[in-house]
BAZA-318003 format. One record per residue: x, y, z of N, C-alpha, C, CB in turn; residue in one letter. Coordinates in pm, whole numbers, padded with zeros to 5 digits, always signed. Last residue first. Glycine has a CB too. Example, Ala and Ser with C-alpha at 12.3 -4.5 7.8 and 13.67 -1.06 7.14 Angstrom:
BEGIN
+01285-00225+00708+01367-00106+00714+01290+00003+00787+01408-00060+00572S +01319-00569+00780+01230-00450+00780+01320-00330+00780+01131-00447+00905A 
//
This chain:
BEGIN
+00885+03280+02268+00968+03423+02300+00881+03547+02269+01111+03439+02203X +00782+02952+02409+00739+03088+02323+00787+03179+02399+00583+03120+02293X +00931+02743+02523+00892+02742+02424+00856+02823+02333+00841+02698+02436X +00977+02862+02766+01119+02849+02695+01104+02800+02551+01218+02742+02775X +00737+02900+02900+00790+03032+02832+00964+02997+02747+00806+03168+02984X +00482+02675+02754+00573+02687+02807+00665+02865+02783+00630+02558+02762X +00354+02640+02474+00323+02730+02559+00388+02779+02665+00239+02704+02593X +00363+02356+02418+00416+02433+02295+00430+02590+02351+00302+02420+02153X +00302+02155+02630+00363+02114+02516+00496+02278+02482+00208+02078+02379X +00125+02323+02748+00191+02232+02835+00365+02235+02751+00091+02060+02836X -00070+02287+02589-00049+02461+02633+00043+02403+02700-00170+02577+02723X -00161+02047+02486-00122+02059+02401-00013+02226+02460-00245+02043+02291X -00282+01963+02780-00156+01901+02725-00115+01982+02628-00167+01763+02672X -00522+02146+02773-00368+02175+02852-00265+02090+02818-00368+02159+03009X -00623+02044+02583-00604+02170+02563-00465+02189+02642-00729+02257+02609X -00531+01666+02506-00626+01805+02608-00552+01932+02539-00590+01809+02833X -00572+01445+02319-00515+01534+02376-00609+01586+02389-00423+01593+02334X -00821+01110+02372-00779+01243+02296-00694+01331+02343-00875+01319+02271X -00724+00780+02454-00819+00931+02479-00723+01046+02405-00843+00982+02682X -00746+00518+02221-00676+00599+02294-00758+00742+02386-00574+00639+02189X -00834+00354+02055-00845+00335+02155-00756+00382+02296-00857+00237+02128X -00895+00443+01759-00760+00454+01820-00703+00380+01953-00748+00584+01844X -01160+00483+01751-01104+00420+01630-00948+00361+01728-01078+00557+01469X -01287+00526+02011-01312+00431+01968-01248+00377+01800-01440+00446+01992X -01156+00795+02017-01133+00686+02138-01154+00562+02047-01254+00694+02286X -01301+00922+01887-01127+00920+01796-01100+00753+01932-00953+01162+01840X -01541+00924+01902-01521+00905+01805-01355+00827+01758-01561+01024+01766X -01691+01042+02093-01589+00947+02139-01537+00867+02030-01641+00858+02243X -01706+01404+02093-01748+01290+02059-01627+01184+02112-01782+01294+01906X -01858+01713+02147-01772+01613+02170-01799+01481+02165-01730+01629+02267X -01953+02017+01939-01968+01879+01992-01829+01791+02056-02029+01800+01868X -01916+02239+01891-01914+02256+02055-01920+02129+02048-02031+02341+02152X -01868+02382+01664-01789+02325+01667-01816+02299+01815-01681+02376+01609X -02152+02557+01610-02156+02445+01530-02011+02342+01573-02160+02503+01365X -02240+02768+01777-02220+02644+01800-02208+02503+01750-02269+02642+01847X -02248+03010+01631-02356+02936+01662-02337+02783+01671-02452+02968+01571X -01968+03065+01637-02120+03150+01683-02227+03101+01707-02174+03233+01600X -01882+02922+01465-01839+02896+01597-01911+02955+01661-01722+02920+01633X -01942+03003+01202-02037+02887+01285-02009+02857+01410-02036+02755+01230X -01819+03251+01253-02010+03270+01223-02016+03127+01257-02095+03320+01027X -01579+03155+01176-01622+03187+01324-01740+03255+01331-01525+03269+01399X -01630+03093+00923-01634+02960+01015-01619+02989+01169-01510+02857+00973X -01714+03328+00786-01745+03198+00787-01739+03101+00878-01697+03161+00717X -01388+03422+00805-01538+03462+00865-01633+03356+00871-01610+03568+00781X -01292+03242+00679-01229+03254+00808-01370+03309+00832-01078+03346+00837X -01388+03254+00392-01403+03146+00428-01366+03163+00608-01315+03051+00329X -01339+03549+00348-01460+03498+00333-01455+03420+00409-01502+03458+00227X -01042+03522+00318-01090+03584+00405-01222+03545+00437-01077+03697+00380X -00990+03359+00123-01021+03324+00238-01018+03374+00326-00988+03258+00263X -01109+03511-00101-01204+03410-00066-01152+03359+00081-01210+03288-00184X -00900+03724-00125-01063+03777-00033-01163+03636+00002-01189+03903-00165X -00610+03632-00030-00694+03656-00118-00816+03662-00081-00683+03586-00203X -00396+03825+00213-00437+03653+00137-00565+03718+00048-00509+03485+00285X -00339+04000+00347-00251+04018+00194-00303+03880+00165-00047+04043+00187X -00323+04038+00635-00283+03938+00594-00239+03934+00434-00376+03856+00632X -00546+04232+00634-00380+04261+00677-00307+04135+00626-00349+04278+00863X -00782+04112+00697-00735+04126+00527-00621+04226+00540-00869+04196+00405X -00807+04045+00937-00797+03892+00787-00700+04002+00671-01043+03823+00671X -00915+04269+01035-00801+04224+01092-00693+04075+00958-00881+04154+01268X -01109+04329+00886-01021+04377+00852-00846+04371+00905-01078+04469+00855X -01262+04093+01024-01252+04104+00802-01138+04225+00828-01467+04193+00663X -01320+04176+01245-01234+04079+01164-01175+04087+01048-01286+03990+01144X -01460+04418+01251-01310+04405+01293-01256+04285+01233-01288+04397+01448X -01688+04321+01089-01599+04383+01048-01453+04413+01123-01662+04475+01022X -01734+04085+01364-01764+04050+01195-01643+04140+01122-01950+04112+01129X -01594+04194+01658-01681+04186+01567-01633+04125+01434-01730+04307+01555X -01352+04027+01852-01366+04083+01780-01541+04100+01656-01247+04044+01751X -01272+03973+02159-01399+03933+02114-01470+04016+01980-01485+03946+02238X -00940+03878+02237-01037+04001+02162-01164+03917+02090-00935+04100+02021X -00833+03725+02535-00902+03690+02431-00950+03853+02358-01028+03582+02487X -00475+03735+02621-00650+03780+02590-00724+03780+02512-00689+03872+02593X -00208+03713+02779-00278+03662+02648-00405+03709+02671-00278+03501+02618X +00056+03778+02931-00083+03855+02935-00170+03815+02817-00063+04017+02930X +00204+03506+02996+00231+03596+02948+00050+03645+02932+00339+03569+02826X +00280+03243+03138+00313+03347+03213+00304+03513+03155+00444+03308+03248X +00165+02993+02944+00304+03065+02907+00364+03187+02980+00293+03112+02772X -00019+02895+03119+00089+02827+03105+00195+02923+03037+00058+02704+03032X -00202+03137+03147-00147+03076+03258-00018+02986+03249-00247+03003+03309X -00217+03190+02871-00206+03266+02965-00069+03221+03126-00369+03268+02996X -00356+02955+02763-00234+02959+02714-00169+03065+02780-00232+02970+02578X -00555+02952+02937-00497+02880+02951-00387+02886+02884-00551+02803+02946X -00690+03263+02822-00690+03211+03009-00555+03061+03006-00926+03116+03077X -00795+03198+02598-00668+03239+02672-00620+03225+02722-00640+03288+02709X -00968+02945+02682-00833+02932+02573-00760+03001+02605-00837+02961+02434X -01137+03132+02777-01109+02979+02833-00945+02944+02793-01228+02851+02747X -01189+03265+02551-01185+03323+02675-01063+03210+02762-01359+03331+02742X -01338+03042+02370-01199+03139+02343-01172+03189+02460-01209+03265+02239X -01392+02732+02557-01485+02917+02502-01325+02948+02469-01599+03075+02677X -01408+02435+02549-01344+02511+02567-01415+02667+02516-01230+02458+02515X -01463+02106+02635-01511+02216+02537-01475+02342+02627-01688+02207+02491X -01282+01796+02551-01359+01892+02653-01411+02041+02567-01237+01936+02796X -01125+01583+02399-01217+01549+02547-01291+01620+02633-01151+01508+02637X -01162+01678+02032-01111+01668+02232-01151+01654+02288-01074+01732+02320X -01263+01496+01777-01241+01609+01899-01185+01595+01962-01309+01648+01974X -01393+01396+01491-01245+01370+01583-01277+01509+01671-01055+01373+01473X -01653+01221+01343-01610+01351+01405-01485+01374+01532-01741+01398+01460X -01672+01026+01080-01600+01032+01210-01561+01132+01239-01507+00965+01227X -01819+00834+00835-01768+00997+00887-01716+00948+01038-01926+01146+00899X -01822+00575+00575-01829+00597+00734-01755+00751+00769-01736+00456+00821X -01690+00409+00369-01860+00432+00382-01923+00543+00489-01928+00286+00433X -01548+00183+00537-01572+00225+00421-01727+00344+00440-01586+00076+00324X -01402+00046+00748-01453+00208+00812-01458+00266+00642-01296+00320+00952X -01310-00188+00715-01420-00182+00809-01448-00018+00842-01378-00272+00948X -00970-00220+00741-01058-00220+00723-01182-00219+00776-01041-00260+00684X -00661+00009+00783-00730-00078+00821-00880-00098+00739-00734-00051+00954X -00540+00258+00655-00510+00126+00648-00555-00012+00725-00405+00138+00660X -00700+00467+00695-00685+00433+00569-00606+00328+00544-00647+00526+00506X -00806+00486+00929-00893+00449+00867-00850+00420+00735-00983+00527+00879X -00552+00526+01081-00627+00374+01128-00715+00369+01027-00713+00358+01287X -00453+00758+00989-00389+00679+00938-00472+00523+00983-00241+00710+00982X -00685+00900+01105-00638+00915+00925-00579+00756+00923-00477+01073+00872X -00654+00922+01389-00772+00877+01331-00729+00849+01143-00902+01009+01368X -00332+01014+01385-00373+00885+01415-00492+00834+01354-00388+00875+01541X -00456+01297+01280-00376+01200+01223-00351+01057+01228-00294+01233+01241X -00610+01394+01483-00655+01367+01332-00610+01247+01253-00612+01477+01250X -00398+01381+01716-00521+01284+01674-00562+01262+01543-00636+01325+01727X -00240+01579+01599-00198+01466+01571-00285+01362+01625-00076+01457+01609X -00364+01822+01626-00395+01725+01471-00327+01636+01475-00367+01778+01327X -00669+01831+01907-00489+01813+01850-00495+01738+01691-00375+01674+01984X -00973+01997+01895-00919+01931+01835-00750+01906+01780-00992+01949+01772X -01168+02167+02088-01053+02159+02014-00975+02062+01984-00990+02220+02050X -01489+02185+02077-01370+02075+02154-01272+02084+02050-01419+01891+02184X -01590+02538+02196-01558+02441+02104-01461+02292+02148-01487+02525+02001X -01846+02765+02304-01705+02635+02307-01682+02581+02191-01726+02494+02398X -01946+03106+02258-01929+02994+02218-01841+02866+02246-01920+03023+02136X -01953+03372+02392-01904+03280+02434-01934+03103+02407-01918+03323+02539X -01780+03491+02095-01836+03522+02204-01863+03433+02290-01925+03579+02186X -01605+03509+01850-01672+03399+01874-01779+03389+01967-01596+03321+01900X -01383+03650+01698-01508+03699+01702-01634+03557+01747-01526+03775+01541X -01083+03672+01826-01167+03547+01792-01292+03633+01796-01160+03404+01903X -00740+03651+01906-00817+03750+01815-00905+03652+01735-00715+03849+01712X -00551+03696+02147-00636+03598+02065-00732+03639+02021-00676+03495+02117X -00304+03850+02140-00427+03852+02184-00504+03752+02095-00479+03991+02184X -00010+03960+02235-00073+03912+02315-00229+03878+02320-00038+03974+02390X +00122+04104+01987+00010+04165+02078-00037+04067+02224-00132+04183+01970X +00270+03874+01828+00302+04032+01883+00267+04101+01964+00287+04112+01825X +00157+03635+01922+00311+03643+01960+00323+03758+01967+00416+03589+01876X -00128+03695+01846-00058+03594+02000+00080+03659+02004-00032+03380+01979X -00072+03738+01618-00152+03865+01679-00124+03805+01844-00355+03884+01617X +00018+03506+01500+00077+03631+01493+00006+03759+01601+00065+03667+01335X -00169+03281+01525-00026+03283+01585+00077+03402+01579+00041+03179+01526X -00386+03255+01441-00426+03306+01565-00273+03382+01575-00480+03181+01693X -00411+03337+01132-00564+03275+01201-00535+03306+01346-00601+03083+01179X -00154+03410+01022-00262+03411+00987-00423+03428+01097-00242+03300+00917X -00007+03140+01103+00012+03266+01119-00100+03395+01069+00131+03271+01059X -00035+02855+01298-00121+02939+01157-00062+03068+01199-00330+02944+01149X +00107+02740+01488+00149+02710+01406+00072+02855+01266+00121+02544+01413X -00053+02825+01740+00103+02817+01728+00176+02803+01611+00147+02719+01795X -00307+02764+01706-00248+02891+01793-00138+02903+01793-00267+02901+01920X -00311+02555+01541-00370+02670+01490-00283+02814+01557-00539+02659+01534X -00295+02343+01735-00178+02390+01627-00229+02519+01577-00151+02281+01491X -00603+02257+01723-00509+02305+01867-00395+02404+01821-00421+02158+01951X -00833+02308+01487-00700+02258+01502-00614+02333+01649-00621+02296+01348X -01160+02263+01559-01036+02353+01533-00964+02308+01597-01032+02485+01552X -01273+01903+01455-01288+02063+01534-01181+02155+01491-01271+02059+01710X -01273+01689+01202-01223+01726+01290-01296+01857+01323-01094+01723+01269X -01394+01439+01025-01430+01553+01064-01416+01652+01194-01520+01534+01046X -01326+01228+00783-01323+01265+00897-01326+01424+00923-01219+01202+00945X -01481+00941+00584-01467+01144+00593-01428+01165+00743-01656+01257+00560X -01395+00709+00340-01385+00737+00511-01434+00903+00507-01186+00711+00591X -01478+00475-00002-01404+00666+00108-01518+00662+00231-01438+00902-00023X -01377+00385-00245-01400+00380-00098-01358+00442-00037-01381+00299-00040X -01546+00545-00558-01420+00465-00477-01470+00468-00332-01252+00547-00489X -01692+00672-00715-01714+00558-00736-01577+00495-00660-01744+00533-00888X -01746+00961-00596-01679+00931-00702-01628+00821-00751-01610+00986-00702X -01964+01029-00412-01963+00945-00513-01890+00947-00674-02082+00938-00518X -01787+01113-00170-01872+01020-00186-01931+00941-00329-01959+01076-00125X -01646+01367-00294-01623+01232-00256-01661+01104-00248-01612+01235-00193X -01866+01528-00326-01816+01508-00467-01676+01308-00429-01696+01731-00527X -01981+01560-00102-02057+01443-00184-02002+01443-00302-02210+01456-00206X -01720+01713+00016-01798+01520+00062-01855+01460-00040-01942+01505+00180X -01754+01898-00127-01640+01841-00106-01712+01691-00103-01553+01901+00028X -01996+01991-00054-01992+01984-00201-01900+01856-00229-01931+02128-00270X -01971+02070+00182-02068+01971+00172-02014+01918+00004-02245+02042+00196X -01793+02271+00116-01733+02168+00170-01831+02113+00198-01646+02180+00265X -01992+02470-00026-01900+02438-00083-01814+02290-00005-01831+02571-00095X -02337+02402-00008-02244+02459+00052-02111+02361+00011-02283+02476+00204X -02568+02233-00104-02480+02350-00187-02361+02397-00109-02570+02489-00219X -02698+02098+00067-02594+02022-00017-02540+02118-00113-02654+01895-00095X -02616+02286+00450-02657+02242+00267-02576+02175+00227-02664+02348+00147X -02468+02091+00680-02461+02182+00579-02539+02150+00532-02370+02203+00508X -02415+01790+00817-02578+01917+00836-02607+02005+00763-02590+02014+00948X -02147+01714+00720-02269+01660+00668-02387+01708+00753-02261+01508+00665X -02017+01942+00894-02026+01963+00720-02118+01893+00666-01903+01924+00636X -01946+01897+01168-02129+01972+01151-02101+01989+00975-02174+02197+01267X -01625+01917+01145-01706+01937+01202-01858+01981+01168-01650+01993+01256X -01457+01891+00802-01472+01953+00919-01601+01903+00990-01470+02097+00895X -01257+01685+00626-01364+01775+00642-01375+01894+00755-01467+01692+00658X -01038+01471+00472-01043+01544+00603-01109+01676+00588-00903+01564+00661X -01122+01192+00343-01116+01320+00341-01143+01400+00474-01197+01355+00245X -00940+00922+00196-00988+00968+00309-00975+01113+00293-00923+00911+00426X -00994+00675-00032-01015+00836-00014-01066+00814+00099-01107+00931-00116X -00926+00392-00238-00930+00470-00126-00947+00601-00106-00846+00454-00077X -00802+00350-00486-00914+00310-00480-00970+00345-00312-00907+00161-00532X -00662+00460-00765-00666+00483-00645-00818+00391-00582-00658+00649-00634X -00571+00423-01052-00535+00325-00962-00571+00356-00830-00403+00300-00968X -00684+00642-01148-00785+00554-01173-00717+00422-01117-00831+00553-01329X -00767+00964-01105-00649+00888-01094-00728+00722-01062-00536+00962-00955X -00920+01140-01262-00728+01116-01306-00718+01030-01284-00601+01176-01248X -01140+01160-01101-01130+01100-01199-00996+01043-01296-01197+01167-01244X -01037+01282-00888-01041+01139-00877-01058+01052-00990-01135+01109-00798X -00968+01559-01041-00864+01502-01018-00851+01332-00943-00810+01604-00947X -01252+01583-01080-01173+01553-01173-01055+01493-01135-01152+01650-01238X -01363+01635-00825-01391+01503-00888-01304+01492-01060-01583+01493-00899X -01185+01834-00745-01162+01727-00694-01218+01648-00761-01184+01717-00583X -01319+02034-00901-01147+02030-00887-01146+01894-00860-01061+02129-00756X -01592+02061-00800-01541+02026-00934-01415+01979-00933-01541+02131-01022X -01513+02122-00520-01590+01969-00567-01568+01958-00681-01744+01946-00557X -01430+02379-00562-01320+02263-00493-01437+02153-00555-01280+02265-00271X -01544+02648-00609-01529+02511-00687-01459+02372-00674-01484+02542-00782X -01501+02802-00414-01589+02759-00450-01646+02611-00547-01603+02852-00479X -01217+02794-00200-01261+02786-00379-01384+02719-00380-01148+02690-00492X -01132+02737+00052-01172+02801-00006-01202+02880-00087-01175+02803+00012X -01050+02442+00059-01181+02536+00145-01189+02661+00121-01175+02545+00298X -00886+02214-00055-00964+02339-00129-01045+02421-00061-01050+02299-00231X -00844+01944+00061-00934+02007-00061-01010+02186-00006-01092+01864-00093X -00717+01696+00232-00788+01824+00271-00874+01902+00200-00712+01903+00301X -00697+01356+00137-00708+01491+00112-00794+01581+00203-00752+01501-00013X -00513+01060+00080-00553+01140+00204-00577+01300+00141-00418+01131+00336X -00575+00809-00127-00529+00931-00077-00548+00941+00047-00578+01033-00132X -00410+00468-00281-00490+00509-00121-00436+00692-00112-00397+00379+00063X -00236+00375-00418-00323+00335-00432-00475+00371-00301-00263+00214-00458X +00064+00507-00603-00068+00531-00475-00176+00496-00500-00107+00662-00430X +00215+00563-00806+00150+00429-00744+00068+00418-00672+00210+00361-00689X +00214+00930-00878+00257+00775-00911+00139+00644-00868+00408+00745-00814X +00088+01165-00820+00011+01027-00739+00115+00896-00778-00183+00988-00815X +00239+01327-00951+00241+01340-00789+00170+01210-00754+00156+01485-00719X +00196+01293-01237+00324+01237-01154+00332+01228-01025+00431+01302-01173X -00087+01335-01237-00049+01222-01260+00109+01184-01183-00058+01216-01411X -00103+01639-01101-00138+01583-01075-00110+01417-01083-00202+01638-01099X +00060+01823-01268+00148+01787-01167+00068+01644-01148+00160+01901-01030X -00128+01922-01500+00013+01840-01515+00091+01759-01381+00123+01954-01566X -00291+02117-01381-00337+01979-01357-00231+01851-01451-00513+01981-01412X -00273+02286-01155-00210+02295-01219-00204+02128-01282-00111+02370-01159X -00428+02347-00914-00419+02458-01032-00334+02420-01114-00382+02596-00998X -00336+02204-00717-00433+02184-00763-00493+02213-00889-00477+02214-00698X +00047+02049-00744-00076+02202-00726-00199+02202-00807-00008+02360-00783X +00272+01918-00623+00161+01893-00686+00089+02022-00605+00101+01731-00672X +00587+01739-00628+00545+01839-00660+00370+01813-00690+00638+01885-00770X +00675+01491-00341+00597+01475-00491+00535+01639-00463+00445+01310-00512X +00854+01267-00127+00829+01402-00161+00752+01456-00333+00982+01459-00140X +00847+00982-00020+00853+01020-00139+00809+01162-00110+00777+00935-00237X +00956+00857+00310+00859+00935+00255+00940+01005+00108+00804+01050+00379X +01070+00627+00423+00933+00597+00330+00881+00691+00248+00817+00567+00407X +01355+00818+00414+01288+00664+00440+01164+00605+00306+01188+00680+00615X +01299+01092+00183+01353+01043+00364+01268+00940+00373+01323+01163+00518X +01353+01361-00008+01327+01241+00039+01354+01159+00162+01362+01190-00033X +01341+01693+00032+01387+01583+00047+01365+01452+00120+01461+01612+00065X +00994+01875-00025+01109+01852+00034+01213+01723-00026+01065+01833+00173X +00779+02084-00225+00854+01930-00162+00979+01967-00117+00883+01795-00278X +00555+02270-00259+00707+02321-00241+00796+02159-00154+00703+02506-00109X +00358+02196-00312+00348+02289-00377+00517+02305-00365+00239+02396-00330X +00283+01843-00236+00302+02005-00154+00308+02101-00308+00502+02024-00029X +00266+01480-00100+00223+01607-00243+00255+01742-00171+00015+01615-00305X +00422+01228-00038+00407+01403+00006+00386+01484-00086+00524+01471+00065X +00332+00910-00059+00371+01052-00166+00336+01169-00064+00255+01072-00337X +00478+00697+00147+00374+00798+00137+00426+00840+00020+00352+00906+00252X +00437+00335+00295+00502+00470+00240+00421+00535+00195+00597+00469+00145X +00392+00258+00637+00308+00285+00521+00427+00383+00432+00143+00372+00570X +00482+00195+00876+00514+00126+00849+00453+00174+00687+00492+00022+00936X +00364+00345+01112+00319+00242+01108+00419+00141+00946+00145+00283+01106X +00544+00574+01041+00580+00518+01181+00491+00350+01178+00511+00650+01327X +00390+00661+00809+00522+00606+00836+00561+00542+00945+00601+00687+00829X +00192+00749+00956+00167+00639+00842+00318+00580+00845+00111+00709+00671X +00255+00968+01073+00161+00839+01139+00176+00757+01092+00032+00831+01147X +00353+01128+00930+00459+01049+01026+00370+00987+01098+00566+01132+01121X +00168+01217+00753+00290+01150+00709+00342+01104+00814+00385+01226+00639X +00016+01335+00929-00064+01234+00932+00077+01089+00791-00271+01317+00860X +00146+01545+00999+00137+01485+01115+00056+01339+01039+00051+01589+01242X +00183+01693+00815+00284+01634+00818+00256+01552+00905+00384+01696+00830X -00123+01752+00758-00067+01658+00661+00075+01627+00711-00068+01718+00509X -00171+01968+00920-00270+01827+00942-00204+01707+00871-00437+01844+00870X +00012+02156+00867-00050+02137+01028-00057+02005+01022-00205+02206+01076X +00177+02085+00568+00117+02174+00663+00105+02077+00806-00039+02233+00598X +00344+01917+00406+00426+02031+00438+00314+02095+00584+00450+02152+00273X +00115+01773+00263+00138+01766+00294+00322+01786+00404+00060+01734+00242X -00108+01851+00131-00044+01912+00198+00036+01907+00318-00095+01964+00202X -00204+01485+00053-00223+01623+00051-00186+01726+00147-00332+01637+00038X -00028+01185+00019-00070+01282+00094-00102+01421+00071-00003+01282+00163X -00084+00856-00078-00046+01002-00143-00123+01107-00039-00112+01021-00325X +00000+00536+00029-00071+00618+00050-00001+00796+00007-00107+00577+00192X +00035+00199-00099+00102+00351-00059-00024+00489-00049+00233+00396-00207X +00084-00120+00000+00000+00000+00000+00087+00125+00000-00095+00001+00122X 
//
C-alpha cells in the first residue's frame, strides 16, 4: 500500500505523514514546495491549479488522504476531476470539518464530501474541530496577533468548542486508511472537553506566564483584521465563515469518536499549552 498525501508540508498533513510512516506505510508528500526524500517518505510536486502535476504526484498510490480546497468555491469540481485522473486509487480519506454533513448540499465543503462520496471509490470522511496547532502554528488565524500583541483575536463570544490536537486527526487518518471496516463511514475527531476562546486564553495565559486575551472581535473588525494578511478575499470569506459557525455552535460537539477508532483518549487543551506554551517554548 502507498498512500499520497495532501499538503502535505502543513499542520494536518505532516502529522498524518509520520503516522503512516511510523506504522510502516510509504507515502507521496504532495506540496506545492517538496522537500527531500527520507525513508518511506517520497516528496511529490503537486498544485491543484495545475493539472500536469497531478499524474506524476500520485505515481503508485493506491490510497489518498485529502484536505481540498476550502476556499474555492469550486473545490468539488477540482476534486472530482482530479479522482477522476487517478484511476489506480481506490481509497479516499477526506479530512472535512465538524457539523459539514448538516450543511446544505450547496455549501461548498458539503460539495467536497458528496463530490467524494460518489466518485465511485471507498471513502472514510473525517471531521475534525479547530486545530489546537492553529495557535502556534497558523500565522494568519491566531499565531501572529498571540506572539506580537498578546491577543487571541476570535469573534466567537461565548461559544465552546472541543478543540481538536492534529496529531489525533492524524492517528484517526492513518487507522482508517489502512485498516478495514470504516468504508462508507464519517467520524467527528475532537477533544475530550469544550473550551470558550476566553477559556483558551486564560490557559495559554497561565501556562506561558504571558498577558494573552481573548479580543472578542466583531464580523468587520475581523474582516479587517484577515485582510492585513494580503491573502486573497475568498479566504478571508471562508475565516469569517467559520467563526459565524463557531457563533452558533456548530464546533461545541464532543465525541468518542477518535477513542473508539484509536483506543486511545484524545489530547487536552492543557496538554497541548503544556507542550508548545511553556515560556522556553514561546519568546
Amino acid at each position: 500500500m502507498t498512500v499520497w498525501i495532501e499538503g502535505a508540508t502543513g499542520k494536518a498533513g505532516r502529522r498524518v505523514v509520520e503516522a503512516l510512516t511510523k506504522a510502516g506505510v510509504p507515502v507521496r508528500a504532495a506540496s506545492r514546495h517538496p522537500g527531500e526524500a527520507n525513508g518511506l517518505v517520497t516528496p511529490v510536486k503537486f498544485d491543484w491549479y495545475d493539472e500536469s502535476t497531478w499524474t506524476t504526484a500520485l505515481g503508485d498510490a493506491d490510497a489518498v488522504f485529502l484536505k481540498g480546497l476550502d476556499s474555492n468555491d469550486k473545490a468539488a469540481t477540482i476534486i472530482t476531476r482530479f479522482l477522476e485522473a487517478a484511476p489506480s486509487v481506490t481509497r479516499v480519506v477526506l479530512m472535512s470539518a465538524v457539523g459539514v454533513d448538516k450543511a446544505p448540499e450547496d455549501a461548498p465543503r458539503r460539495a467536497v464530501e458528496r463530490a467524494v462520496q460518489e466518485a465511485g471509490k471507498t471513502w472514510t470522511i473525517l471531521r475534525p474541530s479547530w486545530f489546537l496547532q492553529n495557535f502556534d502554528e497558523d500565522e494568519w488565524v491566531f499565531a501572529r496577533a498571540l506572539r506580537e500583541r498578546n491577543e487571541l483575536y476570535a469573534g466567537t463570544g461565548k461559544s465552546k468548542v472541543g478543540f481538536t490536537d492534529t496529531r489525533d486527526l492524524a492517528e484517526a487518518a492513518a487507522k482508517v486508511l489502512t485498516e478495514k471496516g470504516h468504508e462508507g463511514r464519517g467520524y467527528t475527531i475532537t477533544g475530550p472537553e469544550q473550551l470558550t476562546f476566553t477559556e483558551m486564553a486564560e490557559l495559554l495565559a497561565e501556562t506561558s506566564g504571558r498577558p494573552i486575551h481573548h479580543v472578542d472581535a466583531t464580523p468587520e473588525e475581523h474582516r479587517a483584521h484577515f485582510a492585513k494578511s494580503g491573502r486573497p478575499e475568498a479566504w478571508v470569506n471562508h475565516m469569517l465563515h467559520l467563526f459565524k459557525q463557531v457563533r452558533a455552535g456548530v464546533f461545541s460537539p464532543i465525541t468518542e469518536d477518535f477513542e473508539h477508532l484509536t483506543g486511545k483518549r484524545p489530547r487536552t487543551p492543557k496538554a497541548y499549552a503544556e507542550e508548545n506554551w511553556q515560556p522556553t517554548t514561546q519568546s
